[in-house]
N, C-alpha and C positions, 0 to 999 in steps of 0.2 A: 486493425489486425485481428482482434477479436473481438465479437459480437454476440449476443445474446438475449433473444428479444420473445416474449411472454416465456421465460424458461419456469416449466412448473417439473418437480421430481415428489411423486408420493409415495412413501413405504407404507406396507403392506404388510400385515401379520396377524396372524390368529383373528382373523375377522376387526380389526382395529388400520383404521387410516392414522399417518404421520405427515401433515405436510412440512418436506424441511425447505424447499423451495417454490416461492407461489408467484410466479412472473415477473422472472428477473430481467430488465431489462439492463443489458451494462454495456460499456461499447470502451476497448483499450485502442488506444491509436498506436500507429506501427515507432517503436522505437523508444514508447516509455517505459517506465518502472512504475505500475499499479498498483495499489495495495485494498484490499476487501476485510476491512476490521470488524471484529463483534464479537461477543463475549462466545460462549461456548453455548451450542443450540441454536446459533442465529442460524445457519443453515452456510457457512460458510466452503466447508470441506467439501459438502454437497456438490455447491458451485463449480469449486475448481479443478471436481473428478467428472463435472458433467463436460465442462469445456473439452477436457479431452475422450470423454467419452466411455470413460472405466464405470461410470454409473451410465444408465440410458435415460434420458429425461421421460416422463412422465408425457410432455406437452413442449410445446416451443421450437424453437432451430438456435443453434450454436455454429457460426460460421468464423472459420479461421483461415489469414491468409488469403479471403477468396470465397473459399469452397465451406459451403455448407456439410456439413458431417454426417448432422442429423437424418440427413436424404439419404446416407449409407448405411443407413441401419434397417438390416431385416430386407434387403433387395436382390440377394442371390449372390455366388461365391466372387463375380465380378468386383460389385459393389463392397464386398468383403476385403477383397486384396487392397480395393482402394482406399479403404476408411482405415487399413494398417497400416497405407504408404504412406497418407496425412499422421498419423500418429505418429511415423517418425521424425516432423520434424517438429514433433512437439515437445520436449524434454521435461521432465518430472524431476522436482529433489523431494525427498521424504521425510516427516519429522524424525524418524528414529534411523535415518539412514538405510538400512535395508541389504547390507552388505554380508554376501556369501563370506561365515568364518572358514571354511574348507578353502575357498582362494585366496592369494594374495593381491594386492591391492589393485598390481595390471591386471590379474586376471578381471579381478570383480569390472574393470572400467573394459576392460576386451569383450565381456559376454553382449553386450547389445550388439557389436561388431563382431561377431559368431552370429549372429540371429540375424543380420544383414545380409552374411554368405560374403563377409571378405577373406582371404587366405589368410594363413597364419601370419604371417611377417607383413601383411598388411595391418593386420590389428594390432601387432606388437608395437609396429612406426606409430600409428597414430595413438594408442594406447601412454605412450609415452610423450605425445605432442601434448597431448589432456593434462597430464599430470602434470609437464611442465606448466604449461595456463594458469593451473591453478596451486602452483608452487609447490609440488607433491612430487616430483622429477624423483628426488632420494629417499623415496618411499615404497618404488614400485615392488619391491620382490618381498616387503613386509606383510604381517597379517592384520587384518581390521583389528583383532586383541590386541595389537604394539599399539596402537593410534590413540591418541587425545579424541574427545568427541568434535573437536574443531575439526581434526583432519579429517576424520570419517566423512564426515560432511563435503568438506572437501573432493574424497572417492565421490558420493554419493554425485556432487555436479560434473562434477569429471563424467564419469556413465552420464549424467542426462543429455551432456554435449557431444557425446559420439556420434549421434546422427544430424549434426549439422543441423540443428533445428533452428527456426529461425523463432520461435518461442518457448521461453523456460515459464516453466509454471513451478510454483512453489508452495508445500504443504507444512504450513507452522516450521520449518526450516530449522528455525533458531531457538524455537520455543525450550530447549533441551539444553541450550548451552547458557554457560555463565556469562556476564555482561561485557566483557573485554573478547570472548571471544563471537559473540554474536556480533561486535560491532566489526573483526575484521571479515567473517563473512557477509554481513553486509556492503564491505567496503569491496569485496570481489565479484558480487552479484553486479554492482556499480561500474565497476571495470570493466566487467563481461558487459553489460549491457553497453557501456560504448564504444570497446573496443570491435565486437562483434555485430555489434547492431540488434542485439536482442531485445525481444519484448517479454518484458519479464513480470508476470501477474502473481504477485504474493498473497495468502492472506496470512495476517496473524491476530493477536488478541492483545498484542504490546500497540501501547502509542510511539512509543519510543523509534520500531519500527517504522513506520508510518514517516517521523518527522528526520529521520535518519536520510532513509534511502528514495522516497517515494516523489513524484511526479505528481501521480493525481491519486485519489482516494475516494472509497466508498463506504458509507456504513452500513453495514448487515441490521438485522432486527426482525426475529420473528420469521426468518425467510423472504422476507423484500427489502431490497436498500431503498433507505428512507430519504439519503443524501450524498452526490456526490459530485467529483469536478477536482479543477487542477487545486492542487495546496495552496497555491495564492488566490486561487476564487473564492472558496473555504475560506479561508481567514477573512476576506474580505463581505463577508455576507451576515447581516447580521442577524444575529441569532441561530446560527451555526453549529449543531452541536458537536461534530468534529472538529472546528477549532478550539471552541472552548476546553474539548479534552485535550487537545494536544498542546495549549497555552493554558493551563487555568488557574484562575484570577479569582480572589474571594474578597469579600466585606463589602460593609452592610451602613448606611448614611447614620452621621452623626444625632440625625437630628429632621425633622420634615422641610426644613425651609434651607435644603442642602438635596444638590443634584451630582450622582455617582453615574459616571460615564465610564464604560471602555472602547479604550486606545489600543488600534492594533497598527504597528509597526513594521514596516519593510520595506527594502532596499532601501536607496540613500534618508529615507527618513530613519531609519532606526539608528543613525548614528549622529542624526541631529540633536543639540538641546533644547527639543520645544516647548516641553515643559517651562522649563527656567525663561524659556524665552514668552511666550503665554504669561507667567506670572509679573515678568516684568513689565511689559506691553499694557496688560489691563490694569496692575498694580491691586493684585486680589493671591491671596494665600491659597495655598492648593494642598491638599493633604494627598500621601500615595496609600493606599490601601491596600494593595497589592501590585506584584510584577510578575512575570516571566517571559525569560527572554533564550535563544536558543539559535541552534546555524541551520538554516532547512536548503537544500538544494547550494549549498553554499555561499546562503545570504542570507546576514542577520533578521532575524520576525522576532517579533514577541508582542505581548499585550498587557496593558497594565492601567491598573482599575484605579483612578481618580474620585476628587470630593471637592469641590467646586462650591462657595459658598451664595447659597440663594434659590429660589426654586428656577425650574430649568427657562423660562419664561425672561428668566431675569441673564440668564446665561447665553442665548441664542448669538448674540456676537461674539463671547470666547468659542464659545464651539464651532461658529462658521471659522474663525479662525483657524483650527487646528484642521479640519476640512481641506482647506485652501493651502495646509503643508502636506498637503497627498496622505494622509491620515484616515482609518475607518473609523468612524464614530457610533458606537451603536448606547445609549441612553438607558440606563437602567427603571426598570418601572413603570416603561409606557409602551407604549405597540409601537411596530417601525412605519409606521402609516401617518402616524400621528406624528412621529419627530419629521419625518420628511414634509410633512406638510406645514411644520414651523420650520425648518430650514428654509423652506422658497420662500418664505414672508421674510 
């Protein structure tokens, strides 16, 4: 659904280059919930004003739905009307909302349906279909000043849904709201996304984000994603460092002739006792070092850092064992080239 392939954007100023994106390659399939993590400077915002086009990429093509964008820029008023007609089905929510205090709450969700050229009592019906969606129905003749920052947000997706887009893109969204209320719009982005079929591309700078709502995941850095793929490929890759933020697990071996492994857990293994059952089988004391465990896509993951008495040599059949319970195993201290290549022996 969306694509993005060598995307470079460089600002420009006073004789000084910025690169904030340096060939992004990303690619959302039609129907998930994406997410683009990275501290602030990674070049994220960048990203997902170029998708739509509010920035003009430096270099690259961004094709949405199909159609190339990028090919509409700077080709004549033709090529103009058409790269407006693609913007409408692309929907925007904003981190600070963005909402006219002079309108009330239908109006603020009517003006992109004014700018479409529907009649008044057209905009009004579906103005009020929006609100209803997003539980704002008893809200509409309020001003953005009556509203909680939850509901503002709320207007805010209400407007991005007016043109039926078949992709919502999403800027720090939540990054504003308190944690109870970032979790219920999160839980309506989730909503929206299957009731409507939306492709909804987030970025934020929360993990929390990420392990809440999301599908698949990228990490930003520097203006190139370093790593990315669905939340269960992530977890399952070792050496990961999005999983490891979004599980993380700490400590440190008792001792050298002692091997500290992490276990990462999901679906019906995370609700097994394999631990306990490992300990019993080999008849060997197992120390937890650390855990976290958590609900992603609504099914338990977590990961939890073990201490295993003997060097890892000595260990190879408990660990094929935990393997063999559909288990990732990734080995602290050595390359993953190297554990694989004692795994097959």
């Amino acid at each position: 659904m969306i694509t993005t392939t060598g995307l470079t954007k460089v600002y420009r100023s006073r004789g000084r280059e910025v690169t904030a994106l340096d060939g992004v390659d990303l690619h959302v399939r039609e129907g998930e919930v994406y997410g683009v993590i990275g501290q602030s400077g990674a070049g994220k915002s960048s990203l997902i004003r170029c998708v739509n086009l509010l920035e003009r990429p430096t270099s690259g093509t961004v094709t949405v739905a199909g159609q190339d964008l990028t090919a509409l820029v700077g080709r004549g008023s033709r090529a103009g009307r058409e790269l407006r007609r693609a913007r409408t089905r692309i929907g925007m929510v904003f981190q600070h909302f963005n909402l006219l205090s002079s309108r009330t709450v239908q109006e603020n969700v009517e003006l992109p349906l004014d700018i479409l050229g529907l009649t008044r009592r057209e905009r009004g019906r579906k103005a009020l279909q929006l609100l209803d969606l997003v539980g704002l129905s008893d809200k509409a003749g309020s001003y953005p000043a009556q509203l909680s920052g939850g509901q503002k947000q709320r207007v805010g997706i209400a407007r991005a849904l007016a043109g039926d887009p078949k992709v919502l893109l999403s800027d720090e969204a939540t990054s504003a709201l308190d944690p109870e209320t970032t979790r219920s719009i999160l839980q309506l982005l989730r909503d929206l996304n299957r009731q409507l079929g939306l492709t909804v591309l987030l970025i934020t700078h929360e993990m929390d984000v990420v392990k809440t709502v999301c599908d698949s995941a990228a990490l930003m850095d520097k203006g190139r994603i370093v790593e990315s793929g669905t939340v269960s490929e992530l977890l399952a890759t070792p050496g990961s460092e999005l999983a490891s933020a979004l599980f993380p697990v700490s400590g440190t071996a008792s001792g050298d002739d002692r091997t500290v492994i992490d276990v990462t857990f999901h679906g019906e293994s995370a609700t097994q006792p394999v631990i306990s059952q490992l300990s019993r089988t080999y008849n060997i004391d197992i120390s937890i070092l650390g855990a976290a465990m958590d609900t992603v896509g609504g099914r338990q993951v977590g990961r939890m850092r073990i201490e295993l008495p003997g060097r890892y040599e000595e260990n190879v059949v408990p660990i094929g064992f935990l393997r063999e319970q559909g288990l990732q195993i990734e080995i602290q201290g050595q390359q993953p080239e190297l554990v694989e290549e004692g795994a097959a022996k």
